[in-house]
The first five atom37 places (N, CA, C, CB, O) and aatype in JSON, in Angstrom:
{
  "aatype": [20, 20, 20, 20, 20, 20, 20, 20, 20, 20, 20, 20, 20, 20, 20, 20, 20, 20, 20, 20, 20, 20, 20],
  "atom_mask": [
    [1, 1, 1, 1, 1],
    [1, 1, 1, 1, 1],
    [1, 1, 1, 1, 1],
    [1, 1, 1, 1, 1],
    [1, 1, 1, 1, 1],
    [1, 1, 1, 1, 1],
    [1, 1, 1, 1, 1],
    [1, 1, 1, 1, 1],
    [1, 1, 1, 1, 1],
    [1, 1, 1, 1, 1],
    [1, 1, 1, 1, 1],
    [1, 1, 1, 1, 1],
    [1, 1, 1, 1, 1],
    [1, 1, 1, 1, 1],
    [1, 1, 1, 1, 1],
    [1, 1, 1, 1, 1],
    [1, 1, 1, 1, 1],
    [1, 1, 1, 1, 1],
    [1, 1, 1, 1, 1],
    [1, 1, 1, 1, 1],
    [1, 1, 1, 1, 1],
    [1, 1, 1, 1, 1],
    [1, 1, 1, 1, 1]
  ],
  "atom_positions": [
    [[124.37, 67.78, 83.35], [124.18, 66.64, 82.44], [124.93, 65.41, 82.96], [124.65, 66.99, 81.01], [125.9, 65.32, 83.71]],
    [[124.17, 64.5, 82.32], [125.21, 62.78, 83.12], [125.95, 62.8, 82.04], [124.33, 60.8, 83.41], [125.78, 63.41, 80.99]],
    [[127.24, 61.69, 82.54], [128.36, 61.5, 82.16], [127.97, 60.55, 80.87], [129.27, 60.96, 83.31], [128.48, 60.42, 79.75]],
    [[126.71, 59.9, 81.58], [126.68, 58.61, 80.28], [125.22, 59.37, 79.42], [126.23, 56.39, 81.12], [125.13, 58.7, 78.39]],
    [[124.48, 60.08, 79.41], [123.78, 60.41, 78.45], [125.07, 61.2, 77.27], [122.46, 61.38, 79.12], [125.01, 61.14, 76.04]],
    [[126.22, 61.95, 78.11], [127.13, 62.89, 77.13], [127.36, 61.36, 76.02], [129.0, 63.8, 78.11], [126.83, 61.09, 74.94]],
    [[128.17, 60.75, 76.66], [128.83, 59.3, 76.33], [127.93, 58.47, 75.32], [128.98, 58.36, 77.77], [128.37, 57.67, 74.48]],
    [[126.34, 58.86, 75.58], [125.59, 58.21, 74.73], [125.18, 58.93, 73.18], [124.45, 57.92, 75.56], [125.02, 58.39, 72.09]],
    [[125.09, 60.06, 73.5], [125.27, 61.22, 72.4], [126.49, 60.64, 71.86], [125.45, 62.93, 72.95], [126.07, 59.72, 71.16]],
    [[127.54, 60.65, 71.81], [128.82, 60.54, 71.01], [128.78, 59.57, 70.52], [130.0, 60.63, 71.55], [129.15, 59.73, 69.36]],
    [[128.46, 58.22, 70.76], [128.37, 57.02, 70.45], [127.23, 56.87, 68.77], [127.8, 56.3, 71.97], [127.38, 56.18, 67.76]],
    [[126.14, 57.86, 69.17], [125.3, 57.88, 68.49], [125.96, 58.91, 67.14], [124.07, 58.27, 69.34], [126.05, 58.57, 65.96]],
    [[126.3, 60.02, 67.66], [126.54, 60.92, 66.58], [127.77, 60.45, 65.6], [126.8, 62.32, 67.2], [127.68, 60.38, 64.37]],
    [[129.2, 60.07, 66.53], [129.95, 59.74, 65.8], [129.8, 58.67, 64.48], [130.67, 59.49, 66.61], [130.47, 58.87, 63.46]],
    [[128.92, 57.57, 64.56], [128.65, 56.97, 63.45], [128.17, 57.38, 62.53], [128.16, 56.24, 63.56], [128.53, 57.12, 61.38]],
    [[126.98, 58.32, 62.95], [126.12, 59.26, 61.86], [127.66, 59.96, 61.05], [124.8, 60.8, 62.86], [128.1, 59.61, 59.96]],
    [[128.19, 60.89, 61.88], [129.22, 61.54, 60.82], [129.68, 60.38, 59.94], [130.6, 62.29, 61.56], [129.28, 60.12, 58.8]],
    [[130.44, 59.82, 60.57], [131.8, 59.29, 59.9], [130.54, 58.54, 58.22], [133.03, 57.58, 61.41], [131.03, 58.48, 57.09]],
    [[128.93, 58.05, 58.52], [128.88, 57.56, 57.37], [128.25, 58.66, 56.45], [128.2, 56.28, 57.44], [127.83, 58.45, 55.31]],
    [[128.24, 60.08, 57.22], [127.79, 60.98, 55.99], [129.36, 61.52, 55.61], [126.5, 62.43, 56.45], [129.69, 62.33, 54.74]],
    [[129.94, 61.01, 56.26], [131.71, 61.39, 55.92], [132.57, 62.73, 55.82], [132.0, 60.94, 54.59], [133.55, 63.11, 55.19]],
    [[131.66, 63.28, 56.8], [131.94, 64.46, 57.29], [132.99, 64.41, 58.17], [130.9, 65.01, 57.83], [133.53, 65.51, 58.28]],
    [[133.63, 63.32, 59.01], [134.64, 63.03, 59.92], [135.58, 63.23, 58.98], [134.65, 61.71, 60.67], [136.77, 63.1, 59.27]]
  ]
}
């Protein structure tokens, strides 16, 4: 896997959590 698709996943997911506020 690339470094920046991982990097792009996280970017994406972390917002999803934090606004279903699961973070």
């Amino acid at each position: 896997m690339n470094d920046k698709m991982i990097t792009s996943e996280l970017i994406l997911v972390f917002p999803l959590q934090n606004s279903s506020g699961k973070l």
